[in-house]
N, C-alpha and C positions, 0 to 999 in steps of 0.2 A: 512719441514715446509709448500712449497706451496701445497704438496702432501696431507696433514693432512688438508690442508682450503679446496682443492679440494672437498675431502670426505665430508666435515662438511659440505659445499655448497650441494653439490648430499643430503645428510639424508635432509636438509630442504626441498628440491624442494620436495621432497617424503613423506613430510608429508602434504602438500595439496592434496586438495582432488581436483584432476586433472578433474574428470568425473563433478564436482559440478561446476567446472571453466567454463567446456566446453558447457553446458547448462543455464551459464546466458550470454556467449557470442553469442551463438545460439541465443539467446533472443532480445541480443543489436543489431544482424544486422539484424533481423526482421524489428525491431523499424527502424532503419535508414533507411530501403531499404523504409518501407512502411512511414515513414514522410518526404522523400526525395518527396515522389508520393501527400504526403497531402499537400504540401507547393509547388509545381510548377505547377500551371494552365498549361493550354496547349499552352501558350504562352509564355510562362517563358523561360528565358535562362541561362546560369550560375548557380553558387549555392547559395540558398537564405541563410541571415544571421540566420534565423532560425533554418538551417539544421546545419551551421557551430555553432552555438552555443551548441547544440546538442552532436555533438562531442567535443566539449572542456568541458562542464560538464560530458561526458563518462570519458575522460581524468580525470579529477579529482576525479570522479567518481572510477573508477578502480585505481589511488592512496591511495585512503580512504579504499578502499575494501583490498589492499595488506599489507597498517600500520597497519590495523584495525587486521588483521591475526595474523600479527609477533608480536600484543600487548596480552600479558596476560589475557585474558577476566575476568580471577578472580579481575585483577584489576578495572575492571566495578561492582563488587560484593561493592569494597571498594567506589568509586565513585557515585553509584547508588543513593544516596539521595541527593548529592551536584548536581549532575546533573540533576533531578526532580528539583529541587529549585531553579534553574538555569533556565530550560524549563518554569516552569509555572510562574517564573515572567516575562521573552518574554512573554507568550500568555498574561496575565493582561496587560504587556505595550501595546499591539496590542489593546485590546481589548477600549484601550481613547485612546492613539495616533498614531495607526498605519494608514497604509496606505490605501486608500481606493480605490477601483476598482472592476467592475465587481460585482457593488451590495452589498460589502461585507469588511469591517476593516478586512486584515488577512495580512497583509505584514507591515514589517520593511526595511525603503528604507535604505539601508547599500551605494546610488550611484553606483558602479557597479555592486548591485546584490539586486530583492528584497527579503530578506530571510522569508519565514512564519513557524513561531514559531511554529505550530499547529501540524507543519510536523513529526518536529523532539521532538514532543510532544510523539507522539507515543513509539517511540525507548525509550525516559525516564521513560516513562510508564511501559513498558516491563522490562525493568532493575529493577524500584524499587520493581516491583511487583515477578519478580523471586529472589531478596534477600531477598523479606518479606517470602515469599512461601518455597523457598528450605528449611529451618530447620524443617516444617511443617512435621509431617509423614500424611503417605496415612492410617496407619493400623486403625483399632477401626470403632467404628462409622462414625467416618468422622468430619470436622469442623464445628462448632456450630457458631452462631449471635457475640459471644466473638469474635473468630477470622477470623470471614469474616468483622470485626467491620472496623478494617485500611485499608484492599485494597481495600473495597466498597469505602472508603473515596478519595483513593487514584486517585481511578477512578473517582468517581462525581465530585471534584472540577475541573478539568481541563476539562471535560464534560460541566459543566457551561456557564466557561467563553469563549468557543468554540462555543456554542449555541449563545451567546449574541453575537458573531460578527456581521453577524449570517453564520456560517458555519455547518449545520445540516449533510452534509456529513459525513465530518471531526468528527463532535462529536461523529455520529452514528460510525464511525468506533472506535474512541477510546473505546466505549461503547463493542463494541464487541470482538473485542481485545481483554479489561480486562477480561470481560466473562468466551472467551473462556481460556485462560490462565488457571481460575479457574474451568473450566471443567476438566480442567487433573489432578486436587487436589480433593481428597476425601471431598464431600458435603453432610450435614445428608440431607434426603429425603424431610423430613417435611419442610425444607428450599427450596427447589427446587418446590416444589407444593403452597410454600405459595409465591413465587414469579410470578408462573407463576396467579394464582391467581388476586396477585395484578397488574400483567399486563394487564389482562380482565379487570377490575373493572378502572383502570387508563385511559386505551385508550382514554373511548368517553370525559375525561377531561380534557386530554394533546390535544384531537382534537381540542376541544373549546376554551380552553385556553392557549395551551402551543407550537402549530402551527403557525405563520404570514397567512397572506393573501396566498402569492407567492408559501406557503408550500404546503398550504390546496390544491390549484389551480394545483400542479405536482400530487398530489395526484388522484385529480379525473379524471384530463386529462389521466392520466397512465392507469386508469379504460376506459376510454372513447375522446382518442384522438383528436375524430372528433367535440367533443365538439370545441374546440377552435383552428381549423388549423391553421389559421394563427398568433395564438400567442404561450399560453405556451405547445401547442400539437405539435407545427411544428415540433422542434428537435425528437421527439418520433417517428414522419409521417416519416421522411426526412430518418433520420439512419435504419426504417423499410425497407423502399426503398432500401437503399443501401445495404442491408445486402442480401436481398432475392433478387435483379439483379445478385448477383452474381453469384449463382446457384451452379453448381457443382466446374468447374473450375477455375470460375472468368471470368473477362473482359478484367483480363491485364493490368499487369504494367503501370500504366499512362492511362488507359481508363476507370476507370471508372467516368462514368457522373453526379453522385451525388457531389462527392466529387473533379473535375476537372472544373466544372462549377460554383463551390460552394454555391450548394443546402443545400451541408450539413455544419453541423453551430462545430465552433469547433472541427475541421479535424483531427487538429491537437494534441489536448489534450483529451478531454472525449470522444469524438467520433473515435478515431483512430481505434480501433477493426471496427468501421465498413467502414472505406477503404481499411483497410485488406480482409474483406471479398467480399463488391464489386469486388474487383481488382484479388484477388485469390479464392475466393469463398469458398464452404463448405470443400473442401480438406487443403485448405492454413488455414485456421481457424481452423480444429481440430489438424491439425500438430502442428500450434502455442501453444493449450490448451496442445497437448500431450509434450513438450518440457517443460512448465510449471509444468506438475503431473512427471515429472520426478525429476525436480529439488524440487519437492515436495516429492520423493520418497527417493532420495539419504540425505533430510534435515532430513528428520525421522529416517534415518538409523544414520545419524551424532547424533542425541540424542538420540537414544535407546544406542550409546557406547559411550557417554560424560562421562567422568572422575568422575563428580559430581552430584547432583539435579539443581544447579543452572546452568552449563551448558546445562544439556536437558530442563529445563526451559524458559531459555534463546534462546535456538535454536525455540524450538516450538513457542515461544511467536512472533518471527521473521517470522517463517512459515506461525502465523495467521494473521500476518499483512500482505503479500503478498497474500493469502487463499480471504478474504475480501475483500481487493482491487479486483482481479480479480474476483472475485465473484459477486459483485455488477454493478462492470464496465461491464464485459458481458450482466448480466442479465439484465443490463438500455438499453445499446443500441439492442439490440432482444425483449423487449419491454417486459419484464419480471417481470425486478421490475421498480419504479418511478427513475426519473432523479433527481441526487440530485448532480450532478459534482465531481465524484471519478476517477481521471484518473488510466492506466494501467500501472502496475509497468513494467518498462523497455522499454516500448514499446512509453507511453506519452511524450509528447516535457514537460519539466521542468526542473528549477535548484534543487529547494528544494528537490521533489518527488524524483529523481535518486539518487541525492549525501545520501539521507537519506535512499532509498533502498539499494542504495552499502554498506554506512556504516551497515546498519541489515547483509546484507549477508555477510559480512566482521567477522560480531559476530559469525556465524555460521561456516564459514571459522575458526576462531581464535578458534572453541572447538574443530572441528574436526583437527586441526593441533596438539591439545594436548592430542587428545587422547590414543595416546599409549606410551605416556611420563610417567615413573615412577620413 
């Protein structure tokens, strides 16, 4: 009997994907080494409670990631709608009573934790929308206005109320999310031209009309930093700085001067890529990206052989939530795209962002453990 639990224990271990493990751990001690460096000035002693907090959302973090495996993900198939309906009435409560900070209604004070609805918006987004999608075929023409009718839907309402906090990051990401999800489903043509279309023709009306102040103001500083150095161009100035002292090697653990003197605004969170690269320079920052496109490589291998559509659905949909985070997060602090606060998955000090990337990658973990279950 112990002999046969033995065995049964070894086929589990062996149906994770060991290589998938090993590259978001890669990931995790990035992040700690380099927010250990963003949170202790050079006069710091001890470990600040922000490092230690860090690790106990890891901690929790990688428990969510190991239930999330050993749980059925077909059971997120049957759950997918109760848990949309669930998510977006968090974001509406946020959206009149939540908490306020940092400019912005996106938190639910829970007392020891403050949880943002918007986060773990994303994840229920991704589910409802690979249950609507997977019976979908790809073959024929492609979907028509009929059935792009519900996930367009399903996307804009939580887009909304995301906007009115106002968190334009955060929407733009769910925005692209849904999208892309829908890029990997057959689209008739004429649908795809007459969007892009109406995205010419909307811009200069959503500029005028559908931007705040604050918005419009990252926008043209992004174009033109020097506009306004010392206000909404400094973070743009400050993380340029930091990224290009770094050079080839870096400056070294604990020396760089942007981020050690704290020039640079947000060390900790949206800016962390760039005391990564101060500190270890163009070498430590492509290894970092190359540990990323790997865990992007091994996630695509896990849905090209999912079991079902809603499993490669599901995986992908997770993929592109991490794809956009780090997409956008690079491209703001290298001064690429405008600053719109998307921190970096894995790597950013947070409760929400981690516990909600573990749980995604937990999804991806939980189809590649079933896929060679028959």
């Amino acid at each position: 009997m112990d002999f046969s639990l033995q065995v049964e224990e070894r086929t589990l271990l062996k149906r994770i994907d060991w290589n998938f493990v090993v590259c978001i751990l890669g990931l995790n001690s990035i992040g700690l080494i380099n927010l250990y460096s963003a949170t202790h000035g050079p006069y710091s002693t001890g470990v600040g409670p922000l490092f230690i907090n860090q690790i106990l959302w890891l901690a929790v973090g990688w428990s969510a990631f190991f239930v999330t495996t050993l749980i059925d993900y077909r059971l997120v198939l049957r759950l997918a709608p109760l848990i949309f309906v669930i998510n977006l009435c968090a974001v509406l409560y946020v959206t009149f009573y939540g908490r306020v900070a940092l400019g912005g209604q996106r938190w639910i004070d829970l007392g020891f934790f403050h949880y943002q609805p918007s986060e773990t918006m994303k994840l229920a987004l991704i589910a409802i929308l690979a249950r609507v999608l997977s019976p979908k075929s790809v073959d024929g023409p492609g979907m028509g206005l009929r059935e792009l009718l519900l996930p367009l839907l399903l996307m804009i309402v939580p887009f909304i109320f995301v906007v009115e906090q106002p968190d334009m990051g955060t929407a733009l990401l769910i925005a692209l999310i849904g999208s892309s999800i829908l890029f990997f489903m057959k689209i008739r043509r004429w649908i795809i031209a007459a969007v892009v279309g109406f995205a010419v023709v909307a811009a200069p009306v959503i500029w005028t009309y559908g931007l705040r102040d604050y918005q419009k103001n990252r926008i043209i500083n992004f174009l033109n930093p020097s506009n306004d150095p010392r206000g909404s161009g400094y973070n743009s100035i400050q993380s340029k700085i930091a990224v290009g002292s770094g050079k080839l090697f870096g400056k070294g653990f604990r020396k760089g001067t942007q981020s050690q003197l704290e020039f640079l605004p947000e060390r900790h969170t949206d800016f962390i890529f760039s005391v990564l690269s101060e500190e270890f320079g163009f070498f430590g920052s492509v290894l970092t990206l190359l540990v990323f496109a790997a865990l992007f490589v091994i996630g695509v291998r896990i849905a090209a052989t999912a079991k079902d559509k809603f499993g490669a659905l599901l995986t992908l949909g997770v993929l592109c939530y991490l794809f956009w985070h780090m997409f956008i997060n690079v491209g703001m602090v290298i001064g690429l795209l405008p600053i719109v606060g998307v921190p970096l998955p894995l790597l950013s000090y947070g409760g929400s962002s981690m516990l909600t990337t573990m749980m995604g990658l937990g999804l991806i973990s939980s189809v590649a453990y079933r896929r060679y279950l028959f």
